[in-house]
C-alpha positions as CSV (number, residue, x, y, z in Angstrom):
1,X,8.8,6.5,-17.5
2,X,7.8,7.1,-13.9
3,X,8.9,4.0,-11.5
4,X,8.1,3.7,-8.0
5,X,9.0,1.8,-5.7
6,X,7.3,0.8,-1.9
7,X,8.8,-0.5,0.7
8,X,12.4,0.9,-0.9
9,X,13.4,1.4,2.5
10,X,11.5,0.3,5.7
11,X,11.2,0.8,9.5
12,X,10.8,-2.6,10.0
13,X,14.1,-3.3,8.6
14,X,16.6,-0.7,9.7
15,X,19.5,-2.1,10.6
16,X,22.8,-2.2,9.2
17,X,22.2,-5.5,8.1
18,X,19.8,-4.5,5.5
19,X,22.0,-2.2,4.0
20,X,25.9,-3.9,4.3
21,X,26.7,-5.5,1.2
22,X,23.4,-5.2,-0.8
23,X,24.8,-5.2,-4.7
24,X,22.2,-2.6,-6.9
25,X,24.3,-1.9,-9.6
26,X,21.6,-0.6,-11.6
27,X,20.2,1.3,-9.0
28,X,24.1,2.8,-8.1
29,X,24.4,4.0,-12.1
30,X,21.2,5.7,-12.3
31,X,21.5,7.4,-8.7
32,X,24.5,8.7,-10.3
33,X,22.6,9.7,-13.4
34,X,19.3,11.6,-12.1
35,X,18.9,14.2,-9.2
36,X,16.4,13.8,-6.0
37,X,13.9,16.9,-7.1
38,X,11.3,16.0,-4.5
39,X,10.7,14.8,-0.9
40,X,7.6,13.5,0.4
41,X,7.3,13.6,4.0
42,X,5.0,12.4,6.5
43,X,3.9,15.1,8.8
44,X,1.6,15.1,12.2
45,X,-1.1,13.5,12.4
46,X,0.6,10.9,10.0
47,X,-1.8,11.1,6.8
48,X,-4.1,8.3,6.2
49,X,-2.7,6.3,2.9
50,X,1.2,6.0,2.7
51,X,3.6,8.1,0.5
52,X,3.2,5.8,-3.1
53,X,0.0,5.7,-3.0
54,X,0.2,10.0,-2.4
55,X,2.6,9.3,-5.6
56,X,0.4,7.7,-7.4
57,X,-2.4,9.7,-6.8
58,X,-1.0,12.3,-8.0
59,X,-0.1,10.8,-11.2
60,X,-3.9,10.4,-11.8
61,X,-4.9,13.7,-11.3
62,X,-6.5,13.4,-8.2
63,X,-6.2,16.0,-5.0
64,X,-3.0,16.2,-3.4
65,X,-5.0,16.8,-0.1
66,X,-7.7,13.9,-0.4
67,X,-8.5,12.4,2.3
68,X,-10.2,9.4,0.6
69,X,-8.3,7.9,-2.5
70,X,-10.6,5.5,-4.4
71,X,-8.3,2.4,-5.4
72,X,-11.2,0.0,-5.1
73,X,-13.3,2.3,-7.7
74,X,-10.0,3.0,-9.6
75,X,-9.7,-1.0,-10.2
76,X,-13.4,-1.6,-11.7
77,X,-13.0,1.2,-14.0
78,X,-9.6,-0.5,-15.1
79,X,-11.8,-3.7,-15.4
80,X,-13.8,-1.7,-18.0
81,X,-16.7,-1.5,-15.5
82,X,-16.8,2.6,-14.5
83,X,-19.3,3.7,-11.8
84,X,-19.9,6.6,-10.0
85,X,-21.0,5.0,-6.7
86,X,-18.7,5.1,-3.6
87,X,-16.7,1.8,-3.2
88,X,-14.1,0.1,-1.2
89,X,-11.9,-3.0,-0.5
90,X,-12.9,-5.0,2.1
91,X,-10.5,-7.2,3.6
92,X,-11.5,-10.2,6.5
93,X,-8.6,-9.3,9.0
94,X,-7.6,-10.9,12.8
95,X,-7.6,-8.1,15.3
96,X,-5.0,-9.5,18.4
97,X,-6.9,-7.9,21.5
98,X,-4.5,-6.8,23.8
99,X,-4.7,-4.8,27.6
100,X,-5.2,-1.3,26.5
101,X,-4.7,-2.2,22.5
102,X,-6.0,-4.0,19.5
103,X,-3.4,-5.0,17.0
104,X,-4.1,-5.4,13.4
105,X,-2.3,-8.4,12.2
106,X,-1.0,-8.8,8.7
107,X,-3.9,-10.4,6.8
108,X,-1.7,-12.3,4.8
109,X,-0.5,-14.2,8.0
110,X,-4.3,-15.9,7.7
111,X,-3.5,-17.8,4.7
112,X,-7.3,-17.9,4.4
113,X,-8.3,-20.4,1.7
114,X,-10.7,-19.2,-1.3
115,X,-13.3,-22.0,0.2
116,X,-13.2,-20.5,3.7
117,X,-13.3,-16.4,2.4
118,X,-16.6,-17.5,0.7
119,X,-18.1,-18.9,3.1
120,X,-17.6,-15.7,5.8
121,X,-18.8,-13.7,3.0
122,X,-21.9,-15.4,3.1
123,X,-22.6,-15.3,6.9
124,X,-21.6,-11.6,6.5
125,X,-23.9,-11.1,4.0
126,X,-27.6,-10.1,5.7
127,X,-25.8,-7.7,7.7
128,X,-23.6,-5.9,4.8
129,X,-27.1,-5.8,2.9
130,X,-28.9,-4.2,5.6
131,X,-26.4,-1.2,5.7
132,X,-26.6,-0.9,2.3
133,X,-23.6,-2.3,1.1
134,X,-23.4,-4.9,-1.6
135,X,-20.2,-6.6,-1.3
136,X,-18.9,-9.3,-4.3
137,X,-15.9,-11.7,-3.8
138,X,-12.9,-10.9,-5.5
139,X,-10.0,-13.2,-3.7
140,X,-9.7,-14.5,-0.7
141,X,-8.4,-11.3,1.2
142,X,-10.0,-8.5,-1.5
143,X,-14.1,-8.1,-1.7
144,X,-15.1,-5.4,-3.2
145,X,-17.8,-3.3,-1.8
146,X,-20.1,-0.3,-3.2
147,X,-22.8,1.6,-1.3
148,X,-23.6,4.9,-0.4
149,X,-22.0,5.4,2.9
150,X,-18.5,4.9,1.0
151,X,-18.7,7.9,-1.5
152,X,-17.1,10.2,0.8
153,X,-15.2,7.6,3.4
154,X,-12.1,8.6,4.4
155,X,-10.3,5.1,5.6
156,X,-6.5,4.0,6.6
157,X,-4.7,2.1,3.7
158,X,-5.0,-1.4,4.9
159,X,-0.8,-1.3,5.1
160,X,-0.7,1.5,7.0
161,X,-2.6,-0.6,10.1
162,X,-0.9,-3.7,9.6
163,X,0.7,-3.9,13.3
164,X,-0.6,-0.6,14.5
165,X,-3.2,-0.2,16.9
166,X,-6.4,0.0,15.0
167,X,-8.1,2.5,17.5
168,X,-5.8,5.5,15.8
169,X,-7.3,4.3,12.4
170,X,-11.2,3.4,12.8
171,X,-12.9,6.2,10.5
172,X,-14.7,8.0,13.0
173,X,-17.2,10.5,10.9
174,X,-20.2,11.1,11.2
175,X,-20.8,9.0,7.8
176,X,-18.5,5.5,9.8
177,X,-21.2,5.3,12.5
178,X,-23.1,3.0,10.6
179,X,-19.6,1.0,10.1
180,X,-18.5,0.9,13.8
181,X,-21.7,-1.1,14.6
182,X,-21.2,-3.3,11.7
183,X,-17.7,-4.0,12.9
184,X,-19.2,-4.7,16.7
185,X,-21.7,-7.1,15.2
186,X,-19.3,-9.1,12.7
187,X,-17.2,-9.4,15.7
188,X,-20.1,-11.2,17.2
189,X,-20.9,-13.4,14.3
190,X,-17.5,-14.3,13.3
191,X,-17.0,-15.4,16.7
192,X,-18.7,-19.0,16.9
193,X,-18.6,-19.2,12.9
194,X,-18.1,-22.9,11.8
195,X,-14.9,-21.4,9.9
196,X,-12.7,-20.6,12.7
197,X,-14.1,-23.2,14.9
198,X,-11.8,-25.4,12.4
199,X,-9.4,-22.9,12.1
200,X,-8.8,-22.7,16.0
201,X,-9.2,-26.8,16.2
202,X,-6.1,-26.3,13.6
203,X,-4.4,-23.6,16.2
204,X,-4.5,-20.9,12.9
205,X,-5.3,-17.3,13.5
206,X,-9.3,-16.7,13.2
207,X,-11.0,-14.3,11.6
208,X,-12.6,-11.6,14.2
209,X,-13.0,-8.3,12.2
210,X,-12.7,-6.9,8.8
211,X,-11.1,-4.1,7.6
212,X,-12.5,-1.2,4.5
213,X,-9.4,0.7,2.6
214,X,-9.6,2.3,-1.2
215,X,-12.8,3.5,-0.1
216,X,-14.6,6.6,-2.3
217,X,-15.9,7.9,-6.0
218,X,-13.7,8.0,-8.8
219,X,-13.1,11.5,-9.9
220,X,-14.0,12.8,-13.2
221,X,-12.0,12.4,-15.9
222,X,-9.9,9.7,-13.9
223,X,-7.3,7.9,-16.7
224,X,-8.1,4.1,-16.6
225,X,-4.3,4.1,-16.5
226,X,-1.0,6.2,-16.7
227,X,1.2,3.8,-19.6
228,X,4.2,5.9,-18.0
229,X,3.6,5.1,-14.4
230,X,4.6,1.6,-13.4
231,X,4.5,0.5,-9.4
232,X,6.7,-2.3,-8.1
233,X,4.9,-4.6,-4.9
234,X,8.3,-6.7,-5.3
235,X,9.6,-5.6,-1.8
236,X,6.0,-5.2,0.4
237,X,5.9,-8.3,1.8
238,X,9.6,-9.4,3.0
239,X,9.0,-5.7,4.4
240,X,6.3,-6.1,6.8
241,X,7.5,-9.4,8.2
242,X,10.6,-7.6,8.8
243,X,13.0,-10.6,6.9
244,X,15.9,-8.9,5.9
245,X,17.0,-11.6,3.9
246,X,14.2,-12.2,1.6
247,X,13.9,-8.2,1.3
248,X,17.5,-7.9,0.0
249,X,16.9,-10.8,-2.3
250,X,14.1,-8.8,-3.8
251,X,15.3,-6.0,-4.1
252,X,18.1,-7.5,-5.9
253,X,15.4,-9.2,-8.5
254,X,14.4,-5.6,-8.7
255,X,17.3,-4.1,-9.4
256,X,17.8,-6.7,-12.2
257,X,14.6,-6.4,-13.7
258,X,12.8,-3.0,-12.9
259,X,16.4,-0.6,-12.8
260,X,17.5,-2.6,-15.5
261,X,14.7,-1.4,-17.7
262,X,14.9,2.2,-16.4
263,X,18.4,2.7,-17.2
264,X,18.0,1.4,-20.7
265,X,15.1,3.6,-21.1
266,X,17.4,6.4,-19.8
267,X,20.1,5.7,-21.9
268,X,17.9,5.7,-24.9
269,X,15.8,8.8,-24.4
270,X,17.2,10.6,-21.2
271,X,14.1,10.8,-19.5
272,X,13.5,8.7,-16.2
273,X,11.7,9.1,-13.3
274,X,12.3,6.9,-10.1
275,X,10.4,7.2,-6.2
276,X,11.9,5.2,-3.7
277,X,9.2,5.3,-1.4
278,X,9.2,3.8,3.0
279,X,6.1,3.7,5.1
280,X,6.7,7.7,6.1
281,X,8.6,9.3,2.9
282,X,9.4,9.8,-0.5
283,X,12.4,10.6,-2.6
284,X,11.8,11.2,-6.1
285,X,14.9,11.2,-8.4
286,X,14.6,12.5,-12.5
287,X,16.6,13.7,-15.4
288,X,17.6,17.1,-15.1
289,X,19.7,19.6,-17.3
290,X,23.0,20.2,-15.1
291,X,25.9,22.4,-16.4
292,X,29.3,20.5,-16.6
293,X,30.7,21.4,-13.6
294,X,27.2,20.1,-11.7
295,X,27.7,17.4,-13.8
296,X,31.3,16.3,-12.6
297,X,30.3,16.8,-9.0
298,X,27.4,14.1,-9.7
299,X,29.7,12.3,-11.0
300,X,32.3,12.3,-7.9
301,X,29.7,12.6,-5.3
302,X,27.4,9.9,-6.4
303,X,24.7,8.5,-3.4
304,X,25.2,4.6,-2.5
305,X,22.0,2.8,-2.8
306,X,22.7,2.2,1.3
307,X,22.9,5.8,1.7
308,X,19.9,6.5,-0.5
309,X,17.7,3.9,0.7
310,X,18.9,4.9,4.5
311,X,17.5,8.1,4.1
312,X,14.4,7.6,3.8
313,X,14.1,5.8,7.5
314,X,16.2,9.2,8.8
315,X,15.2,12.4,7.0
């Protein structure tokens, strides 16, 4: 049983007032129970997809050194529907145009309707189909795209631009070329679209740009899933708003659910593998054989969840 967990820790939220109080008593017994074997650390340049998604690359076999990992592929296989041409997500995104930046803003900030998606999908359309990519509605934030210019497309993870400047992120390969246009001429269309005329009439955020993550071919012999593997998505969002409060109540949901589980499953088969994972590392905790006296000192010198959790925001 492999668990991780995103957004255990965050930048966004790395003040003591995350940390004071925050009661994880599952999380407190099993940090006493398994040792940290691994650190994952981002180095310069930061890598392109963020340290659970490296995790969980991993735990599908796939290259610890890819630069493209192929979540948008990975997903249609898991819906039964294997391919072997290059896909990706495609996400309709606001770009806040600054003097010498341009900001990705959280998509989920759009609350773009299912009614509204649709419809920018279907100005997009022509365009998408000229380059050569055929692009389906999944929700409102999630198409799903598949030509060949994405079989080899190395692109950001959509969190890891969320508030960045996108310039440091556009895919600039020979193979985006084609891409960088189409971004310049959705810019154009989306600009007068009767959409965000009634969004900006209703002072919401338009959409201006769009944004291609999970881009790439799914590797041979890919497992549709790992049964042992589970990831957690409790804590993104309270993350990257940077609300403390609703973070901590997450996490303690988590802790009652997820940990719970974990330390049961420890307890019946000593075996457990947990990743608390921020926006720039990794810590990777499992059972391991100790002699006794290793195992008093574990005992006596057992990490606080604060301390744990800090750690990955410092190391």
């Amino acid at each position: 049983m492999h668990l991780i967990i995103p957004y255990a820790a965050s930048h966004h939220l790395s003040g003591p007032e995350a940390w004071t109080g925050l009661p994880l008593p599952n999380l407190q017994t099993l940090l006493g129970l398994l040792q940290r074997q691994q650190v994952l650390q981002d180095t310069e340049p930061t890598p392109l997809h963020l340290p659970h998604e490296r995790l969980q690359a991993q735990a599908l076999g796939w290259p610890s050194n890819a630069q493209a990992l192929p979540w948008a592929a990975w997903h249609q296989a898991q819906q039964g529907q294997p391919s072997d041409h290059g896909q990706a997500w495609m996400t309709p995104c606001h770009w806040q145009v600054g003097m010498d930046q341009v900001v990705m803003a959280d998509p989920a900030h759009l609350n773009l309707s299912d009614e509204e998606s649709q419809q920018l999908l279907q100005a997009m359309q022509p365009f998408l189909q000229e380059d050569g990519l055929q692009v389906t509605w999944h929700s409102a934030l999630m198409w799903q795209a598949q030509g060949a210019m994405l079989a080899d497309l190395a692109c950001a993870s959509l969190d890891r631009v969320i508030g960045e400047n996108v310039k440091a992120w556009m895919p600039d390969s020979p193979a985006a070329r084609p891409l960088q246009r189409l971004q310049s001429e959705m810019q154009m269309l989306l600009y007068n679209h009767p959409v965000n005329d009634a969004r900006d009439a209703r002072r919401q955020i338009t959409v201006n740009a769009f944004w291609l993550h999970g881009a790439g071919s799914l590797p041979a012999n890919t497992p549709a899933s790992v049964p042992t593997l589970s990831v957690s998505d409790g804590l993104r969002q309270s993350a990257l708003r940077g609300d403390v409060q609703t973070w901590r109540q997450a996490w303690q949901q988590l802790d009652a659910t997820a940990l719970a589980d974990m330390l049961a499953h420890f307890k019946a088969t000593g075996q457990a593998t947990l990743s608390l994972c921020s926006e720039h590392a990794a810590h990777t905790y499992t059972a391991a054989p100790a002699a006794w006296h290793q195992k008093i000192a574990r005992l006596f010198n057992k990490p606080s969840p604060a301390a744990a959790l800090q750690a990955l925001i410092t190391s």
